[in-house]
N, C-alpha and C positions, 0 to 999 in steps of 0.2 A: 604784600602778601596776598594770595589767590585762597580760595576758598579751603584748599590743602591747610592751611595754616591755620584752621577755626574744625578740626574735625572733636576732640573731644573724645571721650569714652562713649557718650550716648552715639557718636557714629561706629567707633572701629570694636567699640569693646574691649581693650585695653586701658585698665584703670592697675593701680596701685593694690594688688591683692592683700598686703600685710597689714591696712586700714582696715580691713571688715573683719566680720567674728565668720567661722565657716559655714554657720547656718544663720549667718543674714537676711532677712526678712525686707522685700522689696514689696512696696504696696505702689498702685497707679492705678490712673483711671482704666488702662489698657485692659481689655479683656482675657489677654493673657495671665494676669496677674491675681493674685500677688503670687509671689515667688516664695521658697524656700531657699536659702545657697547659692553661694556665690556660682559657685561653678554652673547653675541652670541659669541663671538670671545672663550670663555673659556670652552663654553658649546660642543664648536667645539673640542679643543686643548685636553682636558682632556679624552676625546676618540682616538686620531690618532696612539699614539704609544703604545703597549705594556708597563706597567713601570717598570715592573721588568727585560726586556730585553733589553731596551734600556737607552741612554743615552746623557746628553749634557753637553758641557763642554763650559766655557767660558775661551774666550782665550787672549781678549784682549778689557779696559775699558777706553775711553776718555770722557770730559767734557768739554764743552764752551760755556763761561758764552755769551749772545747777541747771540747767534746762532740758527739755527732754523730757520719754516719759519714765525713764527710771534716776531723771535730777544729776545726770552726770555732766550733759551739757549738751549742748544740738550747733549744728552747724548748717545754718537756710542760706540755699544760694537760689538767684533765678536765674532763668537762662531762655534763649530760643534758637530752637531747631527748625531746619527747611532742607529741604533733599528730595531725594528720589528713591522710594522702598523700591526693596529690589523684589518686586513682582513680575510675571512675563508681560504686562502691559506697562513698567515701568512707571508707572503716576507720579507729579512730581505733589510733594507737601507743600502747602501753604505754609508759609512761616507761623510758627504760633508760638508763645511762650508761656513759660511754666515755674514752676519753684519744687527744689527738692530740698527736703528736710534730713539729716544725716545725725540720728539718735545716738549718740557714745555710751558706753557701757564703762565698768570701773576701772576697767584696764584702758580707755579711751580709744576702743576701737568700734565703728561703727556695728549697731546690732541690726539697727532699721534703716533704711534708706525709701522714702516716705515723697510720694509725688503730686502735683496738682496740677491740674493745665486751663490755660483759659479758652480754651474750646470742649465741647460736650464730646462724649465716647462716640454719641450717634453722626456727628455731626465729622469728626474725623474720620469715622468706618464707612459713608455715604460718600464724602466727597476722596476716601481711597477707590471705591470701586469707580464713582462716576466724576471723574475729575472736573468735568463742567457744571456737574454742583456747588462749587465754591461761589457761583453766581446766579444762586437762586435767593428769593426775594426771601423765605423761611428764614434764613440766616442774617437779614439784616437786625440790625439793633434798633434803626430809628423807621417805622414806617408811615411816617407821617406823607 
């Protein structure tokens, strides 16, 4: 399977609409965010990356039932993204990953959809405009 076969909702925007409540609440580090509604949140998603160049893989899926913040249950998966936003400089993403939290309501349909990523806002919006940022010495973890 080629990269086509790992694209996901966070590339094309095509998710399972009868899962969410209609005015689902998407929080992220993104400066776009958060969102109100499914239909803005997808209208957003299904433009940001390239789909034939990029990709998202899910890496890992927990469930617990009372959990959440209204105790109905939560669904944490992680996952990581890497692609090419579709800007006219094209920039390609560094692979980063992330975890999204998926809050159920008492009908069990999501009402929050709830994001974290292991890279900084700053550091993702720097290294999209100067892609040869991703190898500046700021960004290391160890500067010994």
């Amino acid at each position: 399977g080629g990269v086509t076969d790992r694209r996901g909702y966070y590339i094309t925007g095509k998710l399972d609409s009868t899962i969410y409540t209609d005015d689902c609440l998407f929080k992220s580090p993104d400066p776009d965010m958060p969102v109100r509604g499914l239909r803005k949140y997808l209208s957003a998603a299904a433009q940001l990356f390239d789909q034939r160049q990029s990709c998202a893989e899910l890496l890992s899926i927990c469930s617990t039932n009372g959990g959440g913040e209204m105790g109905y249950g939560i669904v944490e998966v992680t996952w990581r993204l890497s692609g090419i936003i579709n800007l006219p400089w094209h920039p390609t993403v560094e692979p980063w990953t992330g975890s999204t939290r998926y809050h159920l309501d008492s009908d069990g349909l999501i009402y929050m959809h709830e994001e974290q990523w292991d890279i900084s806002v700053w550091r993702a919006f720097i290294c999209t405009l100067y892609p040869e940022a991703r190898e500046w010495i700021i960004w290391k973890s160890d500067n010994n």
